[in-house]
C-alpha positions, 0 to 999 in steps of 0.5 A: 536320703540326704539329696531328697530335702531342699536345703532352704534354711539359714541361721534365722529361719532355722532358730525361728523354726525353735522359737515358734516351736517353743512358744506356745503351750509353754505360757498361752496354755500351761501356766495357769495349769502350773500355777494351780499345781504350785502357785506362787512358786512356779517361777521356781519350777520354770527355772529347773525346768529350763535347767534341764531343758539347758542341759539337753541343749548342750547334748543336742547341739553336741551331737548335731555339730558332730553328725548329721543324721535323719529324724533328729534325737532317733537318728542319733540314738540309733547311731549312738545307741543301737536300734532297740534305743533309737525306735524306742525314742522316735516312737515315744516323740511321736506320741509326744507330737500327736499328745500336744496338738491335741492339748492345742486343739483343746486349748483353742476352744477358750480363745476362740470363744473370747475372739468370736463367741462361737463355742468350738468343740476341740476335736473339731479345731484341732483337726482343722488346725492339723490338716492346715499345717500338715499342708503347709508343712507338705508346700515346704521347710522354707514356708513352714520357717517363714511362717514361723520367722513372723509369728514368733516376732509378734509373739516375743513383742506381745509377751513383753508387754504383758510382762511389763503390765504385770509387773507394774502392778505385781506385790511380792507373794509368799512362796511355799517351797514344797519340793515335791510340787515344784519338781511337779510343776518342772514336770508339767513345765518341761512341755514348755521347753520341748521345741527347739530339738526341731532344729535337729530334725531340719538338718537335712533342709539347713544350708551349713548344718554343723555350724547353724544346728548348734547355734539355732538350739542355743538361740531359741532357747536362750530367747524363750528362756528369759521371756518365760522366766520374766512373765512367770515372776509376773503372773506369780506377782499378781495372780491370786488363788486359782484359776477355775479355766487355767488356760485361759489364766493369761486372758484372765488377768490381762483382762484384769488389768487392762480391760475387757478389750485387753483379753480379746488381744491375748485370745489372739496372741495365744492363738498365733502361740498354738498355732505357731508351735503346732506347725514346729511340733508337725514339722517335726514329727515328720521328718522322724517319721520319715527316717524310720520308715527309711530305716525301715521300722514303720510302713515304707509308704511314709517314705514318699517325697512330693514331687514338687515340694520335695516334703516327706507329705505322707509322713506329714499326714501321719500326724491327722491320724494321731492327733485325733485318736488323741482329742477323741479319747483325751483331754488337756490334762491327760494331754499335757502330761503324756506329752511331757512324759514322753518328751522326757522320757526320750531326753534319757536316751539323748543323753546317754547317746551324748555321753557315749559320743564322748561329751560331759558324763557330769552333764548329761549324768546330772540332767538323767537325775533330773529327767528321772525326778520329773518322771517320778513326780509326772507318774 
């Protein structure tokens, strides 16, 4: 297993690959969801979100520094854990993957709309879009990163401008501190911070990973965190009532204050933002898939190698699959929130595997409490 994977990946690809796998559903799609759900607090709950999501890193990077091992969180919990744990695990990321492309495929329809008047049906672009990254994940870890290197450059620029823009023109709101709501919305947020355990999964294919995987995962998410947390505040500062389409909620208000031009600009952010995390999300899932059915859980034909490219191509193309039994029979909300359960869900088992590797039982204790809540509050 380990001579399969070229190793291409250096320290930037590699926390480019958390970057673009983070940016995405966490503020192009879910913040005007969140927003509606607890309004003027939502900073609040980005903020206990990205607390967890902190606290998972420090078990992620813990590990990965340790042990190199296939299929990223399943691998550790099955080395850590046992079995029943790890299968458990990758099972519940698989449905965390297909979950979110499809809230991506639904996701796209607005922007497309605004970026070419043509209105899409979901099943039809995710699909699109699913088959165009699974090719591209099957050419190859390098060019998945490179594609991720650029659009995450892009991103982090437009994403500051929009927070400057609100800001200028943001007033203090008055927030209501309902507890229960804002646990939900850390729920609903956690999708947000669900990416840079990519870099687990890309072990295999980093040229030094037990240096590079640890500060790859702290990287990205520090990066992501501060821009998430900054235009939170500003849309909290500007937005007013509801939003009737809430994943357009950024389009929206650009369109607000910049102009009618400005929400054309966003659509296409937002666009690169899905698309962008569509392609981590799929490199993702198949590297797990591949080290179950090495491991022998799922059928040995995911195991297949491209001659060529050196990729896992058949479990790659696992994820069309999926991902349309998920667009056919879902929508955005149902979506979403299947997702976040089940990322979370899987967060558990990383921690107890941390812990019983030996690191901080305070730590990963407290970040299971706060796992546990956001479940309760998801159900």
């Amino acid at each position: 297993l380990m001579a399969t994977f070229q190793k291409s990946l250096g320290l930037w690809k590699t926390t480019a690959l958390g970057v673009g796998s983070l940016i995405g559903a966490g503020i192009f799609v879910l913040i005007g969801l969140v927003y509606n759900e607890v309004g003027s607090a939502m900073p609040i709950s980005y903020l206990l979100a990205a607390l967890s999501a902190f606290m998972t890193a420090y078990a992620c990077a813990g590990l990965a520094k340790k042990k190199t091992v296939a299929g990223g969180e399943y691998g550790y919990v099955k080395y850590y854990l046992g079995t029943t744990g790890g299968v458990i695990t990758g099972l519940l990321l698989m449905i965390a993957s297909a979950a979110i492309c499809a809230v991506y495929g639904f996701a796209m329809t607005g922007f497309i709309r605004t970026l070419t008047g043509f209105e899409l049906p979901p099943l039809f672009l995710g699909m699109f879009f699913t088959v165009v990254f699974v090719v591209l994940n099957d050419v190859g870890a390098a060019k998945s990163a490179n594609f991720e290197l650029a659009m995450s450059f892009i991103l982090v620029a437009g994403m500051l401008f929009l927070s400057i823009i609100f800001f200028k023109n943001a007033e203090i709101p008055s927030v209501d501190f309902d507890l229960g709501k804002i646990a939900g919305g850390a729920g609903l947020v956690y999708l947000a911070f669900y990416g840079f355990q990519t870099i687990l999964v890309a072990t295999l294919e980093m040229k030094n990973p037990k240096i590079l995987a640890p500060k790859a995962i702290y990287l990205s998410l520090g990066i992501v965190t501060v821009l998430y947390l900054l235009l939170a505040v500003a849309v909290a500062g500007v937005a007013r009532g509801t939003f009737e389409n809430p994943e357009l909620a950024l389009e929206i208000l650009a369109g607000k204050f910049l102009g009618g031009k400005a929400e054309i600009v966003i659509a296409f952010l937002a666009l690169l933002a899905i698309l962008t995390s569509m392609n981590g999300v799929i490199f993702g899932f198949a590297r797990r898939v591949y080290a179950m059915a090495e491991d022998h859980y799922i059928p040995k034909i995911f195991t297949k190698i491209h001659p060529r490219f050196h990729t896992p191509y058949m479990a790659t193309n696992l994820a069309v699959v999926l991902v349309f039994i998920f667009l056919y029979f879902g929508d955005i909300e149902s979506g979403a929130k299947i997702a976040s359960f089940s990322y979370i869900a899987s967060m558990l088992a990383i921690h107890s595997a941390a812990i019983k590797q030996g690191m901080s039982k305070a730590i990963n204790g407290l970040a299971m409490l706060i796992n546990l809540i956001l479940l309760w509050q998801l159900l």
